[in-house]
C-alpha positions as CSV (number, residue, x, y, z in Angstrom):
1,X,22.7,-15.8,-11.2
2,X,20.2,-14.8,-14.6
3,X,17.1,-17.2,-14.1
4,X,16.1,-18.2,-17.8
5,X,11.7,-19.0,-18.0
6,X,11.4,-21.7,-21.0
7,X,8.0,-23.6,-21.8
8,X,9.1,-27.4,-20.6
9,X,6.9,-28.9,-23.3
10,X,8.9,-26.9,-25.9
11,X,11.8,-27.8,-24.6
12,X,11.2,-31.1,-24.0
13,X,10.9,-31.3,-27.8
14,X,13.5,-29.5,-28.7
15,X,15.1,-32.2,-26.8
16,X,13.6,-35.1,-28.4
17,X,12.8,-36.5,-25.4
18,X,10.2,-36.0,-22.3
19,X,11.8,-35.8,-18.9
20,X,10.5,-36.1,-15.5
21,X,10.9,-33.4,-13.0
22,X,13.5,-35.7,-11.1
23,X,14.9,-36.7,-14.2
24,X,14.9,-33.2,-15.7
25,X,16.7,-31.9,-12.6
26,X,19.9,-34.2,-12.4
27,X,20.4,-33.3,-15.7
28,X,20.2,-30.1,-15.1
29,X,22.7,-30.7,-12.0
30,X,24.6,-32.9,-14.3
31,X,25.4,-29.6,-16.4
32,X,26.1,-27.2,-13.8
33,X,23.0,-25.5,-13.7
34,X,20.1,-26.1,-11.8
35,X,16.4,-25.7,-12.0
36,X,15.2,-23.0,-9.9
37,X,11.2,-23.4,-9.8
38,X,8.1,-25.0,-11.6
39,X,5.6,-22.8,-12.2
40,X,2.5,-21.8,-14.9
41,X,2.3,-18.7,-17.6
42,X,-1.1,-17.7,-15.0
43,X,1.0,-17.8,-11.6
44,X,3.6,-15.5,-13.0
45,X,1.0,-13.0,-14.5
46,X,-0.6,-13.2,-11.2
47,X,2.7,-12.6,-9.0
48,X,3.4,-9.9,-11.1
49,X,0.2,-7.9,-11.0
50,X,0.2,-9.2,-7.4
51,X,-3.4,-11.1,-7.7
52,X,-4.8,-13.7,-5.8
53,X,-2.9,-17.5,-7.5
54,X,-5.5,-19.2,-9.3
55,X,-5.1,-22.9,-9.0
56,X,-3.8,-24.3,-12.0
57,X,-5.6,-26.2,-14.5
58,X,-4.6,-29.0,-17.1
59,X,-4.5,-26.7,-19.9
60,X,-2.1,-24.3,-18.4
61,X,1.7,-24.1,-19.8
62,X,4.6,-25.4,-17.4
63,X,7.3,-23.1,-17.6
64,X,10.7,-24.1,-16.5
65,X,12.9,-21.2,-14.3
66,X,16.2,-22.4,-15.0
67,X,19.4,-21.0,-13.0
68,X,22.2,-20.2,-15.3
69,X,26.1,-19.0,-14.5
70,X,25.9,-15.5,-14.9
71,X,28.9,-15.8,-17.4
72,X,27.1,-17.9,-20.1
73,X,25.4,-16.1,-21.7
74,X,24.9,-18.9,-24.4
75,X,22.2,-20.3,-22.2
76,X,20.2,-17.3,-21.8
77,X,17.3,-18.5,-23.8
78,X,15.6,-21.7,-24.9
79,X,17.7,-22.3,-28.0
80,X,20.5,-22.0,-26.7
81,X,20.0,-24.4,-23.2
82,X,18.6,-27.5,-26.2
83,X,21.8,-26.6,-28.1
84,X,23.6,-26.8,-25.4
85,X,22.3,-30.4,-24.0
86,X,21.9,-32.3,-26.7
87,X,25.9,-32.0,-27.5
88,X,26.3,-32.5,-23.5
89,X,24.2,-35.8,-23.8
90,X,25.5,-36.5,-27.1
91,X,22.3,-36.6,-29.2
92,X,24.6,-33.5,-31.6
93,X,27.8,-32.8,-32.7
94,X,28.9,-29.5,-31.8
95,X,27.9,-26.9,-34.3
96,X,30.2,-25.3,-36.7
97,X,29.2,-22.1,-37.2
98,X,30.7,-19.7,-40.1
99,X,30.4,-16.5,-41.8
100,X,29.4,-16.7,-45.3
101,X,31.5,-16.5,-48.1
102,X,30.8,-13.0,-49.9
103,X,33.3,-10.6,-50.9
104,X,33.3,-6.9,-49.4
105,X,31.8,-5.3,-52.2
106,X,28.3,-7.3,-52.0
107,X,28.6,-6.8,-48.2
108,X,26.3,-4.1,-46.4
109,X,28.3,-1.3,-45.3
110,X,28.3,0.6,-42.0
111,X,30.0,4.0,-41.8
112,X,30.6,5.7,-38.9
113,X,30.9,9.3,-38.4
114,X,33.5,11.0,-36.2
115,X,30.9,12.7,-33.9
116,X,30.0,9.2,-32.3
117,X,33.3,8.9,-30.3
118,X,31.7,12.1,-28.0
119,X,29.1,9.7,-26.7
120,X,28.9,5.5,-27.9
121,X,32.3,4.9,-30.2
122,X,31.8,1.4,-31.0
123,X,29.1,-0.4,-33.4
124,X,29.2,-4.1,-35.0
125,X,26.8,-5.2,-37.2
126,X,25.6,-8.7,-38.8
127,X,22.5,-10.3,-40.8
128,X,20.3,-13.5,-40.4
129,X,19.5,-13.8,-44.0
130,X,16.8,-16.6,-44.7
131,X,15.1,-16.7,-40.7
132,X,12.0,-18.0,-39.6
133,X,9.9,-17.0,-36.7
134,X,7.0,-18.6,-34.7
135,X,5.4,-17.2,-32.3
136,X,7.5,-18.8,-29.4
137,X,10.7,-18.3,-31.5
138,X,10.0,-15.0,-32.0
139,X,9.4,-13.8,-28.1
140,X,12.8,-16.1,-27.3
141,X,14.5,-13.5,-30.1
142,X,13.0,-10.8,-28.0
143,X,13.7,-12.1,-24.6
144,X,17.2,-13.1,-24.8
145,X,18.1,-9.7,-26.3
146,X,16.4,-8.2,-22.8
147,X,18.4,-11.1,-20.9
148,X,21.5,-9.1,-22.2
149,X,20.5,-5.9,-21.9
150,X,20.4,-6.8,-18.1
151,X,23.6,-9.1,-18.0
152,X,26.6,-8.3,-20.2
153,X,25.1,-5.4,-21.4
154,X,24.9,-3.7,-18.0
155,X,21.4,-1.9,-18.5
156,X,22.7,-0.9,-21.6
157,X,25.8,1.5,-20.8
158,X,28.1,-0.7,-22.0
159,X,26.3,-2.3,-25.1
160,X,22.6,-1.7,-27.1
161,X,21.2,-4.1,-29.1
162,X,19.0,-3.2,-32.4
163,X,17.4,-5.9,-34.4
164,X,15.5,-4.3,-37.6
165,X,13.6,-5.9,-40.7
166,X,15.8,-5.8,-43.5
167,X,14.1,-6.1,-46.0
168,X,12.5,-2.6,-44.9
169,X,15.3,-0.8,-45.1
170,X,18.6,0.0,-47.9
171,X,21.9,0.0,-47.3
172,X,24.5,1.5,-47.1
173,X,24.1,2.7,-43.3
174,X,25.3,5.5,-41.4
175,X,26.0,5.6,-37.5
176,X,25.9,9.5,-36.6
177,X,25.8,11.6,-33.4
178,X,23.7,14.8,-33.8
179,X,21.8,17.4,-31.7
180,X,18.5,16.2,-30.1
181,X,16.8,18.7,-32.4
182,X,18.1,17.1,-35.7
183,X,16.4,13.6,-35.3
184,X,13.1,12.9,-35.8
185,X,11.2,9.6,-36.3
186,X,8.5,7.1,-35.0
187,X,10.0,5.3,-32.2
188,X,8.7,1.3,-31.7
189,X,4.7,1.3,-30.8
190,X,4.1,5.0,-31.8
191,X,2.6,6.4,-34.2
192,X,3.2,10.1,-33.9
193,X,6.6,11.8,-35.3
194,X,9.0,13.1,-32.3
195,X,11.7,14.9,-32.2
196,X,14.5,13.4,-29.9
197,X,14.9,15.6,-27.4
198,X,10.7,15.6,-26.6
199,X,11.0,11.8,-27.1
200,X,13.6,11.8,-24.0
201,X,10.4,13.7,-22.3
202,X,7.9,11.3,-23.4
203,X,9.9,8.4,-22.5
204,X,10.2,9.8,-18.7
205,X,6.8,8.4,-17.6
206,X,7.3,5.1,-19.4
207,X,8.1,2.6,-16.8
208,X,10.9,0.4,-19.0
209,X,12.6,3.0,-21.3
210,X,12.8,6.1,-18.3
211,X,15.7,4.1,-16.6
212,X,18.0,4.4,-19.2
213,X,17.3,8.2,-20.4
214,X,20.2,8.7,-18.5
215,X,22.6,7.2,-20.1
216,X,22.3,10.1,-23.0
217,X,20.2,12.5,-22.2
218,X,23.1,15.2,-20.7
219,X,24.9,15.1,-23.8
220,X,25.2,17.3,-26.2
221,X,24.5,15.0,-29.1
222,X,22.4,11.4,-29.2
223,X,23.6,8.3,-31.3
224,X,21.5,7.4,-34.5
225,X,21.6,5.0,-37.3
226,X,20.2,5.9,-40.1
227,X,19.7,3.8,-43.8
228,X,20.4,5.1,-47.6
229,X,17.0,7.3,-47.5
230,X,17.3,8.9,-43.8
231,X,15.0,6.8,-42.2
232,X,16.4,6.1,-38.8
233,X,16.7,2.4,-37.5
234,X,17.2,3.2,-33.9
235,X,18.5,5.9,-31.3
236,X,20.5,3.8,-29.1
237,X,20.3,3.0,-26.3
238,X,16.7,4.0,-25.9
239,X,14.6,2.8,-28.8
240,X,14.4,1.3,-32.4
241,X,12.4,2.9,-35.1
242,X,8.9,1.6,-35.9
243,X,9.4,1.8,-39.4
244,X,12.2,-1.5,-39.3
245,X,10.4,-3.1,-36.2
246,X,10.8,-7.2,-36.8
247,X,7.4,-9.4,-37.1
248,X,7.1,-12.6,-37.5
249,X,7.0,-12.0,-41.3
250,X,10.6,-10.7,-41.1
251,X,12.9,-12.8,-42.9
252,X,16.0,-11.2,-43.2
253,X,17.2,-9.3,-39.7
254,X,19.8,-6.5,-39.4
255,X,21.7,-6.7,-35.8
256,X,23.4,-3.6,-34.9
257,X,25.0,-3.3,-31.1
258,X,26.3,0.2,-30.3
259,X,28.6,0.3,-27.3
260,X,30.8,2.1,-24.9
261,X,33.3,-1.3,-24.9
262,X,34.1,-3.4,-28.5
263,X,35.3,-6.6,-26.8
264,X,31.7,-6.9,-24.9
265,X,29.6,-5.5,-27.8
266,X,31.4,-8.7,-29.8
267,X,30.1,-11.0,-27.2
268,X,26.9,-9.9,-27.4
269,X,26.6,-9.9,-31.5
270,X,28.4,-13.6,-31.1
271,X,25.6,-15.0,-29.0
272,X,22.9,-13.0,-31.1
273,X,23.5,-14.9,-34.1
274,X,25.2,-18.1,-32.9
275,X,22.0,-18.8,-31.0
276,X,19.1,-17.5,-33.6
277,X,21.1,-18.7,-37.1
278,X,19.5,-22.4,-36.2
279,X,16.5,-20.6,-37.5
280,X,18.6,-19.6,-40.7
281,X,17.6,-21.3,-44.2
282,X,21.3,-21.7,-43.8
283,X,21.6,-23.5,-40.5
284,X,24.3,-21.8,-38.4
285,X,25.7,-19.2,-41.1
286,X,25.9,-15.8,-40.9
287,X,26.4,-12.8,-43.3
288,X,28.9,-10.1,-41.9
289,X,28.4,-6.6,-42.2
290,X,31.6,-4.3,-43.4
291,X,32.2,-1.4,-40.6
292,X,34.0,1.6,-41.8
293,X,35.0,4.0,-39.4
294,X,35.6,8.2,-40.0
295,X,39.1,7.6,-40.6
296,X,39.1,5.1,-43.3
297,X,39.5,1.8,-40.8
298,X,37.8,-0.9,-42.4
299,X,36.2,-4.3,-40.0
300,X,33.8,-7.0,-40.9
301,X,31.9,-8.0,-38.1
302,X,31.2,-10.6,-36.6
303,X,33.7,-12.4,-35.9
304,X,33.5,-16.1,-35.6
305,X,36.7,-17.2,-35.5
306,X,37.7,-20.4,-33.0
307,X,40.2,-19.4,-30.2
308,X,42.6,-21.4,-29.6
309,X,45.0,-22.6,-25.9
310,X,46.8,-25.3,-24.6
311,X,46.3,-26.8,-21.2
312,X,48.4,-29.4,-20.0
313,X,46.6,-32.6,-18.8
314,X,48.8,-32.5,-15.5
315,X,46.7,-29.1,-15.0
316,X,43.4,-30.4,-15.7
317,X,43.7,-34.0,-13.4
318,X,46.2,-32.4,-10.6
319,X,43.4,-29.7,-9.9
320,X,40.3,-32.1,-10.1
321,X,42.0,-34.6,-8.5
322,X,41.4,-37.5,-10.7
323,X,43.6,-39.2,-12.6
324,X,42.5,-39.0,-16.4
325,X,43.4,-39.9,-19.9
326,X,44.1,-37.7,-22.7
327,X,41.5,-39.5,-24.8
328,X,39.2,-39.1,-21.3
329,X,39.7,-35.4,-21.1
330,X,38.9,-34.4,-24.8
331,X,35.9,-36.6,-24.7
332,X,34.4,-34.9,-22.0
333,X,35.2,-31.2,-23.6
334,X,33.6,-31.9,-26.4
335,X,30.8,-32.5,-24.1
336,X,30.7,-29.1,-23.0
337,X,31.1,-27.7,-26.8
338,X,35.0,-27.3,-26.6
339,X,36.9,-28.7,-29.6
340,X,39.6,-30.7,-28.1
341,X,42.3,-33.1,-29.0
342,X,45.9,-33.8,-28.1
343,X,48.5,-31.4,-28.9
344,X,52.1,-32.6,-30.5
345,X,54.2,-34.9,-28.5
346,X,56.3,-34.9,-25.3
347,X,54.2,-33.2,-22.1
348,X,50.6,-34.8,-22.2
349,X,49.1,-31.1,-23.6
350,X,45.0,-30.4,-24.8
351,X,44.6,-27.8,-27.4
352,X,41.4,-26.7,-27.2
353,X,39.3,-24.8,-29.6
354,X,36.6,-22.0,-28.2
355,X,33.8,-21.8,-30.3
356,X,32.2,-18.3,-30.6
357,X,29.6,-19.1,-28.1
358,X,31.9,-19.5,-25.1
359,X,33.2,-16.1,-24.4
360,X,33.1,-17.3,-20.6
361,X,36.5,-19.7,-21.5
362,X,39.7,-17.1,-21.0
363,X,42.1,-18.6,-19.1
364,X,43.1,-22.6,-18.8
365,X,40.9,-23.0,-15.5
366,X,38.0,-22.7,-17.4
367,X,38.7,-25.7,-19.1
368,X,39.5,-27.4,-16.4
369,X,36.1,-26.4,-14.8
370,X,34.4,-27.7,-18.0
371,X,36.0,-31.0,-17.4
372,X,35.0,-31.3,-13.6
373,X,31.8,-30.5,-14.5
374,X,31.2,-33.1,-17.3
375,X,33.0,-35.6,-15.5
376,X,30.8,-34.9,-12.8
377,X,31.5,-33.2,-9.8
378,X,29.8,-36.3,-7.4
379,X,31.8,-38.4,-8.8
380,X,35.5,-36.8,-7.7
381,X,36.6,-37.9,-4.5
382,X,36.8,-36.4,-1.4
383,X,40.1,-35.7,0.1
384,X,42.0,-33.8,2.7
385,X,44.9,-30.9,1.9
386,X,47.7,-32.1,2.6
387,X,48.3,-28.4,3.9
388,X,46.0,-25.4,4.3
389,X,47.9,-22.2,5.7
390,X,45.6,-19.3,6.8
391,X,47.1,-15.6,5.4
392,X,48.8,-14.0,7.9
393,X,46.6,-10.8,8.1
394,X,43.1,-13.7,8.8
395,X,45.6,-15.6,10.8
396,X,46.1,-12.1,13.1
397,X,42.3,-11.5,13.1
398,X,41.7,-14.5,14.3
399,X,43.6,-13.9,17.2
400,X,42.3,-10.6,17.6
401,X,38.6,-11.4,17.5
402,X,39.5,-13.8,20.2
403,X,41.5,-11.8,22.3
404,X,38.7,-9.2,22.4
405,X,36.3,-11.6,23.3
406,X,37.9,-12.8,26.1
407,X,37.8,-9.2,27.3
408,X,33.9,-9.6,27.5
409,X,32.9,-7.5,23.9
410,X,30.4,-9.6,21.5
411,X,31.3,-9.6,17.7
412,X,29.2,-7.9,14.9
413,X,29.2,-8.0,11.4
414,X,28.1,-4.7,9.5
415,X,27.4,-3.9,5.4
416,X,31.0,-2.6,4.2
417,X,28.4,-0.2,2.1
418,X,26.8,2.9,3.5
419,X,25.4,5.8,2.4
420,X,27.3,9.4,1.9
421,X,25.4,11.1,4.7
422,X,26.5,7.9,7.6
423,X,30.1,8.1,6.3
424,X,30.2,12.1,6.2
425,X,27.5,14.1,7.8
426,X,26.5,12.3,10.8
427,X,30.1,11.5,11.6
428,X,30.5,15.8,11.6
429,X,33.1,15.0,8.7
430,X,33.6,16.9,5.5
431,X,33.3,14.8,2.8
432,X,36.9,15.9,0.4
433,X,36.0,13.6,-2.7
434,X,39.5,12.3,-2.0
435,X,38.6,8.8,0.1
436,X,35.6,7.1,-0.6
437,X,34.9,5.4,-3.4
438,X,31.4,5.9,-4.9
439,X,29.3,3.6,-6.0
440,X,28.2,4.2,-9.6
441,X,25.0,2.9,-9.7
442,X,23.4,2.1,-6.3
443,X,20.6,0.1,-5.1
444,X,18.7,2.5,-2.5
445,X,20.4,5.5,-1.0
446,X,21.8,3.6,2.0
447,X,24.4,1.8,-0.1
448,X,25.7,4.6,-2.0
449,X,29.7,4.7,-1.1
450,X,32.1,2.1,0.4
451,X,32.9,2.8,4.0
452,X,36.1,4.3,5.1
453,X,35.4,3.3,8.8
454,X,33.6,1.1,11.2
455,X,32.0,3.3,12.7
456,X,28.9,4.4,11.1
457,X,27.7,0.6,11.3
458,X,28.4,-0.1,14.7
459,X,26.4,2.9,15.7
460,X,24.2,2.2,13.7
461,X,23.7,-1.1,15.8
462,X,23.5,0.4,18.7
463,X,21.1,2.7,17.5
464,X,19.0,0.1,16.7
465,X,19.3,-1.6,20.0
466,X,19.0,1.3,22.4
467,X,16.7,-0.9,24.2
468,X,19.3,-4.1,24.6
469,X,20.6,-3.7,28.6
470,X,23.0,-2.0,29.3
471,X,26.5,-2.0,28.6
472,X,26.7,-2.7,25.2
473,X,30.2,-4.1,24.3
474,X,30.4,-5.2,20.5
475,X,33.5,-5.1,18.6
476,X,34.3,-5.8,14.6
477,X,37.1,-7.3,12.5
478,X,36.5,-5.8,8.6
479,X,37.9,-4.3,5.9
480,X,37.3,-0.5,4.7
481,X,38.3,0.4,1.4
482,X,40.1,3.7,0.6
483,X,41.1,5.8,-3.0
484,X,44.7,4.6,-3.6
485,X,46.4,6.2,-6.9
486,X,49.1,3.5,-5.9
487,X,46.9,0.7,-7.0
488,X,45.9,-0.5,-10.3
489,X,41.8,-0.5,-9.4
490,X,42.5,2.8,-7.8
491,X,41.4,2.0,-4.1
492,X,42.4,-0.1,-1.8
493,X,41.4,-2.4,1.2
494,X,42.4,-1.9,4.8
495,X,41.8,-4.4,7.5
496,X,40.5,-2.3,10.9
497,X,39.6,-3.2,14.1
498,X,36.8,-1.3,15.7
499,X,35.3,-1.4,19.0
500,X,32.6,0.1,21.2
501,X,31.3,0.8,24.6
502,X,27.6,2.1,25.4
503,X,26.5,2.4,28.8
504,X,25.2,4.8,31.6
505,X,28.8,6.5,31.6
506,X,31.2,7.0,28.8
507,X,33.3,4.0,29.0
508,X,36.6,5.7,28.1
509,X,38.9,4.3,30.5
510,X,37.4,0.4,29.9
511,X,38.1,1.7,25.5
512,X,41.7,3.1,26.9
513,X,42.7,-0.3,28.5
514,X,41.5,-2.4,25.5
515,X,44.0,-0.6,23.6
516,X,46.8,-1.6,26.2
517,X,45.6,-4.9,26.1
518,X,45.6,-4.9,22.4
519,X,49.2,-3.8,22.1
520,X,50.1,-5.8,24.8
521,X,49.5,-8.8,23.4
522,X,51.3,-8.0,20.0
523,X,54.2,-7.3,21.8
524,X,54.8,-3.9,21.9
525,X,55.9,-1.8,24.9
526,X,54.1,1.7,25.7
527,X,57.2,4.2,25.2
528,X,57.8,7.6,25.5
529,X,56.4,10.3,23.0
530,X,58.9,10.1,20.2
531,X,60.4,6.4,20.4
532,X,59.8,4.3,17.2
533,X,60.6,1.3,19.1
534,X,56.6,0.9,20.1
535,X,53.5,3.0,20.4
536,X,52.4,5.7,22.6
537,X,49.1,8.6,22.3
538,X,48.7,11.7,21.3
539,X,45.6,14.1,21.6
540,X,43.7,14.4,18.7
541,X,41.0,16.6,17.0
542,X,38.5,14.3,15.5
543,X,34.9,16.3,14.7
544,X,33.6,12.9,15.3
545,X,35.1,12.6,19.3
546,X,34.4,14.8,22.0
547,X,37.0,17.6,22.2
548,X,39.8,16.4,24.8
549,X,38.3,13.2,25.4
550,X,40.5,11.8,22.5
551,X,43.8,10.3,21.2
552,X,45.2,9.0,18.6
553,X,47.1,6.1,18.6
554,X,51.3,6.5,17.3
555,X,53.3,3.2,16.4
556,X,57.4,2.7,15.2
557,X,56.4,6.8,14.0
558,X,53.2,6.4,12.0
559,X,49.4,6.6,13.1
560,X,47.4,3.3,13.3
561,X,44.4,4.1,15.0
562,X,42.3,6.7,17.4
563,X,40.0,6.2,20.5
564,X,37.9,8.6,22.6
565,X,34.3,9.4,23.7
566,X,31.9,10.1,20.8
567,X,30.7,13.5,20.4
568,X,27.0,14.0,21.4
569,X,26.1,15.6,18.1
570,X,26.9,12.3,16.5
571,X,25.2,10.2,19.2
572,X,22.0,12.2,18.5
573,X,22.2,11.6,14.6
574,X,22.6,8.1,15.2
575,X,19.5,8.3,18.0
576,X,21.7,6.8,20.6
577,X,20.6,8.2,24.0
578,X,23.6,7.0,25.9
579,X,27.1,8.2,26.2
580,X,29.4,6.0,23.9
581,X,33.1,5.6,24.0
582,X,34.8,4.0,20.4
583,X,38.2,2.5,19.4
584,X,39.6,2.0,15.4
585,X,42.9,0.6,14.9
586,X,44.3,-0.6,11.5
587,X,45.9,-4.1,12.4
588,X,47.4,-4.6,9.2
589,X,50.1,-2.1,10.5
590,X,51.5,-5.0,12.6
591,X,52.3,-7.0,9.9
């Protein structure tokens, strides 16, 4: 969840009212958000330099860390939180905004050459005409452009944001992709002239910028926006030019968002200017920009047009659980800045209008969550299910992890991501490209792919507690998740069992006669090699089992699972001195 820092005595006004910390957090809780943590411009310096906390003195600011849904992105700054609560407690009516009235030919254009689809295809454009910054305003402006670049924006592969002086530049524009060589210009806080490709070197020892180099610097040609005398705004998604860089002397601001996806770059223009044209000389009004693609495709951006859906009341009051009137239900959407009234006659129906500011609304449960929350989520009573059913493949763990346990093995719960080297290497298996799904951008190198087995965790456990006394008996009840062409996401889960004996012999036959057990109690006889009509073993050659201590596990004519000692080369990479003996069986095949 983003965590949004706001000065409380700014807020405070921009509420038009002071609030007490109590007072300030039911509100907050009262909204659906919540504030995180009270704390002073000095502490947070401190923290972050990791210095010693001064005590905090009379003078010092109070900022407010407030916890927002991670889908509004409307709330991501000051502005937009006061907008926000004064409609909730009624103080504003919700604003309208609009795009002003001009006629294509006094727009400013944006063409975009055909070069661009190789590497960022998308750009939408849009102008605060009239704006004016203070100093606080100004580093919200800022800030909440960073807020998205983390959020929506995803570190800025799927959208950039450029914000440029206006009144610096002339239009028309042109959104080109050329060779690193081609581009030169000042980048934001320089002073010296670079050429792109030795900017992309430059920028490697810079803390902020080096993490998204990456994003362009293996392609053969870099984005660029350039004005009506060459002079480049920005090269996305790395940095804006200094010569359009925005001061609090700007009045007039050019937005530009390049992306990799339209709908998201939208969203991200949308809250732009929704949130920063209250600073407009024309509160709330926007001039659009006229995009013109390679092939002749004309688009005004943005767009910020009202969506419309109906939701019937019986919806809305059957999933809260509280009986409410029409009149009830549009009163509190409007609450949550949702145009609402009652729609035509016959079935009690809300037709609901989604300002441009609420890209988070999609589907009617969203409204309905808008009216729990601004009814008040304390305030809905408790009551029972009349009927809950468990899915049958958690009903069939269930009964699984208890079985086992009554067979003396303990339960543990491992991360369902690993790295390549515990799914592969250390297992002795060759890694096809054909199985594990990769993780695109991970955290540290031990969470780099999605497992396709419970093994590399459980030895890792054991691993870790060579030391525990001996036996060690643990099992696990988890999903792995496998490539599937089959499915739309293109992988698949798969609910295994897997269990594990460690002791000062191998274990195998105590492994063997869990299986028995196992099948015995889902019914299904031990038959001979060949009969569908229940399961019998075969040997197998796993690199990861010890060569003739292993079998694989056949039932109604398919494989479901495979048991047998662990090889020692794979005990040593887990640094497991004792002889281990392991089980995996996929129980959704008894479904």
């Amino acid at each position: 969840m983003p965590t949004v820092s706001v000065g409380r005595d700014r807020l405070f006004t921009a509420l038009g009212r002071s609030y007490t910390q109590e007072e300030f957090e039911d509100l907050c809780f009262s909204f659906g958000i919540e504030l995180d943590d009270v704390t002073t411009e000095k502490a947070i310096i401190s923290k972050e330099k990791h210095l010693e906390e001064e005590k905090p003195s009379a003078d010092d600011e109070i900022i407010y860390k407030i916890e927002v849904p991670a889908n509004r992105y409307d709330l991501l700054c000051l502005e937009g939180l006061a907008q926000a609560l004064l409609v909730f407690n009624g103080k504003e009516k919700i604003p309208k905004y609009t795009v002003a009235n001009i006629s294509k030919a006094s727009m400013l254009k944006m063409h975009v050459k055909k070069e661009t689809s190789l590497i960022r295809p998308f750009l939408v454009c849009a102008v605060l005409r009239g704006i004016t910054f203070d100093e606080a305003s100004y580093n919200s402006f800022i800030d909440l452009q960073d807020k998205l670049h983390q959020n929506i924006c995803r570190k800025r592969t799927l959208v950039a944001i450029g914000t440029h002086d206006l009144d610096t530049l002339q239009g028309p524009f042109t959104y080109e992709a050329l060779p690193p060589p081609e581009i030169n210009f000042v980048p934001l806080k320089q002073v010296k002239n670079f050429r792109a490709d030795e900017l992309m070197e430059f920028y490697k020892s810079d803390l902020k910028l080096k993490k998204f180099l990456h994003i362009i610097e293996n392609s053969s040609v870099y984005p660029v926006i350039y004005d009506r005398n060459r002079t480049v705004l920005s090269l996305p998604p790395i940095i804006n030019g200094a010569h359009s860089a925005i001061t609090l002397k700007t009045k007039n601001v050019f937005i530009e968002c390049t992306a990799t996806d339209l709908t998201k770059a939208k969203i991200v223009l949308n809250t732009m200017v929704t949130t920063f044209s209250t600073y407009c000389k024309r509160k709330f009004e926007v001039e659009p920009v006229e995009v013109i693609s390679f092939d002749g495709k004309s688009s005004v951006y943005p767009d910020l047009s009202e969506y419309n859906m109906e939701v019937p009341l019986s919806y809305i009051t059957g999933s809260i659980g509280v009986p409410l009137e029409v009149d009830e239900v549009t009163s509190l959407l409007k609450r949550m800045q949702l145009h609402a009234e009652k729609a035509g006659s016959g079935e009690a129906k809300i037709s609901v209008s989604v300002p441009p500011t609420r890209s988070d609304i999609l589907h009617p449960c969203d409204v309905m969550e808008d009216v729990a929350i601004a009814y008040g989520y304390n305030n809905i009573p408790k009551r029972t299910l009349s009927s809950l059913k468990p899915l049958p493949l958690n009903q069939l763990s269930d009964l699984i992890r208890y079985e086992i346990a009554m067979n003396g093995f303990t339960e543990v719960l491992t991360w369902i991501l690993c790295s390549k080297k515990e799914n592969f290497e250390m297992l002795n298996r060759k890694d096809d490209k054909s199985t594990a799904v990769i993780i695109g951008n991970p955290r540290s190198s031990d969470f780099e792919v999605v497992r396709t087995s419970l093994m590399p965790g459980m030895l890792k456990t054991v691993g870790h507690n060579k030391d525990h006394p001996k036996p060690i008996k643990i099992y696990e009840v988890g999903d792995v998740v496998l490539l599937d062409e089959k499915k739309d996401v293109g992988a698949s889960n798969r609910r295994l069992l897997g269990a594990l004996y460690c002791g000062a012999n191998s274990g195998f036959e105590l492994i063997h006669s869990l299986v028995d057990r196992i099948m015995e109690v889902m019914g299904t006889p031990f038959v001979p090699v060949g009969d569908k009509s229940g399961y019998f073993i075969e040997l197998s050659n796993e690199p990861e089992f010890l060569s003739g201590r292993q079998a694989k596990i056949i039932y109604k004519g398919g494989r479901i699972g495979i048991f047998g000692i662990v090889h020692p080369e794979v005990l040593n990479n887990f640094d497991i001195p004792d002889p281990c003996s392991f089980l995996e069986l996929d129980i959704e095949s008894f479904l």
